[in-house]
Backbone as a printed PyTorch tensor [residue, N CA C, xyz], in Angstrom:
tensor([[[  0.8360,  -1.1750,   0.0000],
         [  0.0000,   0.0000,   0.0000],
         [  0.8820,   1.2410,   0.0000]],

        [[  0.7000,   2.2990,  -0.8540],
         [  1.2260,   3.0050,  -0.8890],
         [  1.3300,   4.3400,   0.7010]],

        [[  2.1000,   4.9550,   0.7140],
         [  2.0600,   5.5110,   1.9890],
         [  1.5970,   6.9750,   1.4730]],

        [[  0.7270,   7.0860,   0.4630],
         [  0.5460,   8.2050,  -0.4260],
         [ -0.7810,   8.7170,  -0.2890]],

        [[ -1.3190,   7.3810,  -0.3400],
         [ -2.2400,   7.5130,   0.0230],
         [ -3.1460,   7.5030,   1.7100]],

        [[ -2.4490,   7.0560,   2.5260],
         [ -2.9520,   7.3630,   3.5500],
         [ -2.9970,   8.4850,   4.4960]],

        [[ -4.1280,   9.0350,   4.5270],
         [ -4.1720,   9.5000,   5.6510],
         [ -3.8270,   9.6030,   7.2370]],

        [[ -2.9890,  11.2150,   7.9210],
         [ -2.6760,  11.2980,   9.1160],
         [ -4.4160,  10.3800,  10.3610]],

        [[ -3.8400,  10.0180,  11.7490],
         [ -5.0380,   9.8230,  12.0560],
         [ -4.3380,  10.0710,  13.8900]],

        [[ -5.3030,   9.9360,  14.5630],
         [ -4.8750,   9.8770,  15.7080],
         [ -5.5810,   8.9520,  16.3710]],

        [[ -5.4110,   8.2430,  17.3660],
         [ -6.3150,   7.0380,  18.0340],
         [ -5.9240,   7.4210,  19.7550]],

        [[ -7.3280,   7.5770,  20.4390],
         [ -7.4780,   8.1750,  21.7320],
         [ -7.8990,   7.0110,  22.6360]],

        [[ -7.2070,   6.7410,  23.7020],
         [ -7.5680,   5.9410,  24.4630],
         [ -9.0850,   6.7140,  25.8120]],

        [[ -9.9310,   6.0250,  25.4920],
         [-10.8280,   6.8130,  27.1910],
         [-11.5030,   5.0000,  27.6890]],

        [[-11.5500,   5.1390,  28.9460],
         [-11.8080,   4.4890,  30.1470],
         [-13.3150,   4.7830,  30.9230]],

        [[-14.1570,   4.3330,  30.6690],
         [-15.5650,   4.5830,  31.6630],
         [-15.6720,   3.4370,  33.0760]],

        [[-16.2190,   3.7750,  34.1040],
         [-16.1410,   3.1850,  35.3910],
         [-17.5340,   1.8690,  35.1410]],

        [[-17.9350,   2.2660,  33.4480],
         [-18.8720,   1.1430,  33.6640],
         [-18.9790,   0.1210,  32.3630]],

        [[-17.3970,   0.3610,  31.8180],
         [-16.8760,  -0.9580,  30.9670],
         [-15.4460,  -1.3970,  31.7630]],

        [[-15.2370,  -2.9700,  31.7130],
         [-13.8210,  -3.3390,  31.5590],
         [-12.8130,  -2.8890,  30.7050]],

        [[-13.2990,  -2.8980,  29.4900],
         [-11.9430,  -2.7040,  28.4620],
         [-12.2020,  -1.7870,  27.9940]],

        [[-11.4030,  -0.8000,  27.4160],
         [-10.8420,   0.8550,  26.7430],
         [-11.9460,   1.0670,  26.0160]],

        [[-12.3220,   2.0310,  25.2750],
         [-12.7900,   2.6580,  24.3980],
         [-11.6650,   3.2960,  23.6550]],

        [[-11.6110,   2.7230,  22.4140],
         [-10.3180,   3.3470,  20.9670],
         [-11.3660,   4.4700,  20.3090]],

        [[-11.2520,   5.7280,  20.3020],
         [-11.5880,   6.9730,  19.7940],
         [-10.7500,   7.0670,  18.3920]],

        [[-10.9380,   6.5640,  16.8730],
         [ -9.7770,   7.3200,  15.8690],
         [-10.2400,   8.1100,  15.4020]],

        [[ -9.8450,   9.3230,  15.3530],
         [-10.0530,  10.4470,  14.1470],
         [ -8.8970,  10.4710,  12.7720]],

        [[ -9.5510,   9.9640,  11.5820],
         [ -8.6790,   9.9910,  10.7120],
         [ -8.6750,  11.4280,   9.2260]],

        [[ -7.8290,  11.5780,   9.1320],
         [ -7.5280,  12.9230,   8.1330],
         [ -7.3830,  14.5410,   9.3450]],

        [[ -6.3780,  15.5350,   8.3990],
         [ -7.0380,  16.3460,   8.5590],
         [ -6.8280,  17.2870,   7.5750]],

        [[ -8.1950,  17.5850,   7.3330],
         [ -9.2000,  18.1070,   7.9130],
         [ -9.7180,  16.5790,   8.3680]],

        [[-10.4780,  16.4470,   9.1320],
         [-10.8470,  15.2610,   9.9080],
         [-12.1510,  14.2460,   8.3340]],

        [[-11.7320,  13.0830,   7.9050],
         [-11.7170,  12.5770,   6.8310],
         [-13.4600,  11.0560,   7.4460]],

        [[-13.2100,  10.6040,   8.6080],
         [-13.6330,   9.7890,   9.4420],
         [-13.5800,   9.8190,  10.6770]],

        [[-14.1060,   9.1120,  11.7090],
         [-14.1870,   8.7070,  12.9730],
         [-14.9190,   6.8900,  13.4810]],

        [[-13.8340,   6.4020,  14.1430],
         [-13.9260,   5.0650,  14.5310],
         [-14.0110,   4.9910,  15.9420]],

        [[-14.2850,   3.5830,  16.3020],
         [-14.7260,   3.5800,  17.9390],
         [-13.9770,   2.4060,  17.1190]],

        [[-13.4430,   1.4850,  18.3460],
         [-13.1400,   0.0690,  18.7320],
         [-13.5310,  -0.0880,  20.3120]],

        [[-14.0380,  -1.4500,  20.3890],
         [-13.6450,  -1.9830,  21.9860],
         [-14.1560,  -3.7590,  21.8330]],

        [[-13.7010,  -4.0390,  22.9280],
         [-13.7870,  -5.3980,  22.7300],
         [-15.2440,  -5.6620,  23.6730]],

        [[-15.9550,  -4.7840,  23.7320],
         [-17.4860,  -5.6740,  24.5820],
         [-18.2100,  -4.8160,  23.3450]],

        [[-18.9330,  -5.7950,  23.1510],
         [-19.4080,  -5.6390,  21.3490],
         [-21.0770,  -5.4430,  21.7700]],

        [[-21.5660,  -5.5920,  22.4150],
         [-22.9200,  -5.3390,  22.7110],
         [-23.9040,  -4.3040,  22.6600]],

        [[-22.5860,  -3.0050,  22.3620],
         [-22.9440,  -1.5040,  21.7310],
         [-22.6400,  -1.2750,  20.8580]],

        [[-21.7670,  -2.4100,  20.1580],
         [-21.2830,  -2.0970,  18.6370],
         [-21.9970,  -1.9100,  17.6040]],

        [[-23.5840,  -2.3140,  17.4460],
         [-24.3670,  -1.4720,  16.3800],
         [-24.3400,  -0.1600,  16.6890]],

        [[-24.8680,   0.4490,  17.6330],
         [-25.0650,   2.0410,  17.5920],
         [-23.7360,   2.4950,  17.7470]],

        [[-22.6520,   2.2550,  18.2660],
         [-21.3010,   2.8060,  17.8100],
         [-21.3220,   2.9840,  16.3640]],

        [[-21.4420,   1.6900,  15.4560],
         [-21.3160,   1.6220,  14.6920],
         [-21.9130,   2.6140,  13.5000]],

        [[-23.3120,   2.6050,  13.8180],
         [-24.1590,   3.6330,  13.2000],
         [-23.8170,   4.8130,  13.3100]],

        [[-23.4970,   5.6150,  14.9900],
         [-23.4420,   6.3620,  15.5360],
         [-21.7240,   7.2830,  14.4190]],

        [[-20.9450,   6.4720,  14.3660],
         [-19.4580,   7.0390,  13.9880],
         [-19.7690,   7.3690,  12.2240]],

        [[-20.3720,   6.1270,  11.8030],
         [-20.7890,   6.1490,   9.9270],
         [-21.4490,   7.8000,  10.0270]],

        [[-22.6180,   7.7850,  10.7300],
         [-22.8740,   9.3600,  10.4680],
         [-22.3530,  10.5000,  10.5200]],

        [[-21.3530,  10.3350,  12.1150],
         [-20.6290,  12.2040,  12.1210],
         [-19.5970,  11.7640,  11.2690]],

        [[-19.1900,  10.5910,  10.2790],
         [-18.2090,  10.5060,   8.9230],
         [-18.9250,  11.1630,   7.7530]],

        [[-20.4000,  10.6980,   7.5820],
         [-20.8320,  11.1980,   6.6700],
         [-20.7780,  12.9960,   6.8950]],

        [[-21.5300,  13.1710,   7.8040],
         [-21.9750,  14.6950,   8.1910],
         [-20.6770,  15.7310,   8.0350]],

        [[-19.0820,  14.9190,   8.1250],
         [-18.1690,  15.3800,   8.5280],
         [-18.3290,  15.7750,   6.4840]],

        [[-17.8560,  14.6720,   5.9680],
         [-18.2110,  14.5790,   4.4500],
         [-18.8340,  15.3660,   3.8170]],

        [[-20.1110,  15.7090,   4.5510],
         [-20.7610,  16.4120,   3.8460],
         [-20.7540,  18.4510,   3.9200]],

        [[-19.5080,  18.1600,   4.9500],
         [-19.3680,  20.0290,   5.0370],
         [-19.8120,  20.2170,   6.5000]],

        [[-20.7890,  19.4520,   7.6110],
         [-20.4700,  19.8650,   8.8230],
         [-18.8840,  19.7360,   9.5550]],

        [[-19.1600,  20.9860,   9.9220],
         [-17.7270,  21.3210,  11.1440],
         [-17.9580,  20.6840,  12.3750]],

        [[-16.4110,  19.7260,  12.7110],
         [-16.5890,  18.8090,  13.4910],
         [-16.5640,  19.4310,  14.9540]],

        [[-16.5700,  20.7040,  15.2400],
         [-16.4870,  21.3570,  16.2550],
         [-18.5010,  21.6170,  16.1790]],

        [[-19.2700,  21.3060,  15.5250],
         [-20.1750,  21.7070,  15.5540],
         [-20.6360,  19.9620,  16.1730]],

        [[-20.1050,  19.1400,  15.7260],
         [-20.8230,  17.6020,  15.8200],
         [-20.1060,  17.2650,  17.3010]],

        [[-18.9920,  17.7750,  17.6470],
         [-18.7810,  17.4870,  18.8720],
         [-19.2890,  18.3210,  20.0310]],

        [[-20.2050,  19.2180,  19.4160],
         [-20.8360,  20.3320,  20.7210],
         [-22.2320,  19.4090,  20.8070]],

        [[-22.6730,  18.9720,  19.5700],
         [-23.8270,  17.6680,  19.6100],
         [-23.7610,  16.8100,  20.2240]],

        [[-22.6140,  16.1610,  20.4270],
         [-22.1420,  14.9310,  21.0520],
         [-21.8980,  15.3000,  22.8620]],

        [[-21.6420,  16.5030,  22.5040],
         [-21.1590,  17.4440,  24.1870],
         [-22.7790,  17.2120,  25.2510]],

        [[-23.7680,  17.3670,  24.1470],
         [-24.9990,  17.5640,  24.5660],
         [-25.6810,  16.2130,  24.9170]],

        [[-25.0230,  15.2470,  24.7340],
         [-25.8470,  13.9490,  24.4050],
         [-25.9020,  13.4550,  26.1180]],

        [[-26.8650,  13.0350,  27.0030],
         [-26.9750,  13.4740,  28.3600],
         [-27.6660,  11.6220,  28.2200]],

        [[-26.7050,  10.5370,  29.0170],
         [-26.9880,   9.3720,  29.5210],
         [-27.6260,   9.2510,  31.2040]],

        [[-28.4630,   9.5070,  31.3410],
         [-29.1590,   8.8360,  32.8060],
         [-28.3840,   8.5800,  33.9080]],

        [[-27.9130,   7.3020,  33.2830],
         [-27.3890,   5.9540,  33.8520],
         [-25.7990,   5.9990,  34.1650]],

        [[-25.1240,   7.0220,  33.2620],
         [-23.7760,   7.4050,  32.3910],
         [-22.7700,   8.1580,  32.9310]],

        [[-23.5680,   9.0470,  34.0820],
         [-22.3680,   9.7960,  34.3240],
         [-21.4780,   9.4620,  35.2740]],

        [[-20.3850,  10.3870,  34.9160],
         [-18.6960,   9.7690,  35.9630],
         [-17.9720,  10.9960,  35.3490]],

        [[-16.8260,  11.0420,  36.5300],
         [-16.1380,  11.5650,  36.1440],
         [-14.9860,  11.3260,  35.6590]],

        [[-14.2320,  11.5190,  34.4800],
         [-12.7060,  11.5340,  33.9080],
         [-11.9780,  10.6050,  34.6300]],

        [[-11.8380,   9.4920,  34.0920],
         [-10.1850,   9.3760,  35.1650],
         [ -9.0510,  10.4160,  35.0340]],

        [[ -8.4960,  10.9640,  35.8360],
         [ -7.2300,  11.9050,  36.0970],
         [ -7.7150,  13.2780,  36.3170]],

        [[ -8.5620,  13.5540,  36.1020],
         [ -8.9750,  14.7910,  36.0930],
         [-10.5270,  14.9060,  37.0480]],

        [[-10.9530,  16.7570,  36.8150],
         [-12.0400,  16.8750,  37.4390],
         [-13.4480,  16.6120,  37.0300]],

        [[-13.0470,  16.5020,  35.2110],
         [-14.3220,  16.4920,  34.3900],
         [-15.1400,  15.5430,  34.6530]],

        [[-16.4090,  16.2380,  34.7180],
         [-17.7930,  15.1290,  34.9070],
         [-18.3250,  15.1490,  33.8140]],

        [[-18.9190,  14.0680,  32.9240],
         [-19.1260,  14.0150,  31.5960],
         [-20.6800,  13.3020,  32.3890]],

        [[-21.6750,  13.5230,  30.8420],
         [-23.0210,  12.7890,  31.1990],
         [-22.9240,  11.7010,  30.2540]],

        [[-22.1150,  11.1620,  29.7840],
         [-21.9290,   9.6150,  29.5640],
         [-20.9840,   9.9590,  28.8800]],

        [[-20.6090,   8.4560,  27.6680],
         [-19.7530,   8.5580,  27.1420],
         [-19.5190,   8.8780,  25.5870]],

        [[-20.6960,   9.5340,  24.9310],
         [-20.8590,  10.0480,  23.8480],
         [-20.1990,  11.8810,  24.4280]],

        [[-20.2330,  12.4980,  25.5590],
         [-20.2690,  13.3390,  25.8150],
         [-18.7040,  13.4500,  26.5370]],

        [[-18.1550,  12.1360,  26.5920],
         [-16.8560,  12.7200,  27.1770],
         [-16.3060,  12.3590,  25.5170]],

        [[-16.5600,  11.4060,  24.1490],
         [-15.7210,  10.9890,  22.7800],
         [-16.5130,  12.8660,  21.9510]],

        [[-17.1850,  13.5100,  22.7090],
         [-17.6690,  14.3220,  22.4190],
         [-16.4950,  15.8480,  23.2250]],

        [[-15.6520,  15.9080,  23.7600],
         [-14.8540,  16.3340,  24.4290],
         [-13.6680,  16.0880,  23.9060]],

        [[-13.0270,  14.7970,  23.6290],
         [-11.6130,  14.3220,  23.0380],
         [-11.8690,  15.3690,  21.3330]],

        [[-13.2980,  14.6910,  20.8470],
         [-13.3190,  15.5430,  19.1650],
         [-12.8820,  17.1260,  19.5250]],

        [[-13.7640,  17.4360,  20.1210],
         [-13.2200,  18.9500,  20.4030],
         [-11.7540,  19.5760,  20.9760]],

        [[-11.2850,  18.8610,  21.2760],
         [ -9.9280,  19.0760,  21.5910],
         [ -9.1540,  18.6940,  20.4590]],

        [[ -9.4650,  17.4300,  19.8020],
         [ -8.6410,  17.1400,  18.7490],
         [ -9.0170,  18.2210,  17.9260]],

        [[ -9.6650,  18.8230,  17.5710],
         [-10.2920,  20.1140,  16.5120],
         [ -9.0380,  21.2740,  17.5020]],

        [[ -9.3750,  21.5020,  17.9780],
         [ -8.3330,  22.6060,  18.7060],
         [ -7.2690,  22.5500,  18.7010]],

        [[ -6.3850,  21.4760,  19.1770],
         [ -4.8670,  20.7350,  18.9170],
         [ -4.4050,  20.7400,  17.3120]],

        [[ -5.3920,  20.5580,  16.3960],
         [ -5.1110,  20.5350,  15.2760],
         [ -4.4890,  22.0120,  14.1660]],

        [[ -5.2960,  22.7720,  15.0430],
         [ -5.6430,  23.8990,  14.3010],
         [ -4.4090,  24.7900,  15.1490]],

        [[ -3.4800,  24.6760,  16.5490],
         [ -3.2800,  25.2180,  17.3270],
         [ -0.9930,  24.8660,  16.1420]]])
């Protein structure tokens, strides 16, 4: 494969107090091209799944990913909230903290 064609990407590790194993965050391109989730408890992997295909498309289609991660900022789980490991941040689940990493990666990028 050529190295010509690929795209820069970054892959974010985050941790919730109510999975065992990681959550993989990738943002690939920039200008930001896609977005992937990995984890190994697969039982949310349709709506991950669904959930990432769209802010790819939306990203595709000319929304600003600083606009899809203030969406994602907003997305408010019940059941969900915790705070950050290492830090003070209290997130209302975990669309709202992969909704926090985008926005920083948008900022870091541009900085």
């Amino acid at each position: 494969m050529s190295t010509a064609n690929k795209k820069p990407s970054r892959t974010y590790k985050l941790r919730t107090p109510y999975q065992e194993s990681a959550i993989y965050f990738t943002v690939v391109g920039t200008p930001i091209d896609a977005m992937f989730i990995n984890c190994k408890e697969m039982e949310s992997f349709q709506w991950i799944s669904a959930l990432m295909a769209s802010y790819s498309l939306l990203v595709k289609n000319g929304v600003a990913p600083e606009k899809i991660a203030g969406y994602m900022c907003e997305v408010f789980d019940p059941n969900g909230q915790y705070v950050i490991e290492g830090t003070t941040t209290k997130v209302n689940g975990v669309v709202h903290h992969l909704g926090l990493i985008l926005r920083q990666h948008v900022r870091d990028a541009r900085a």
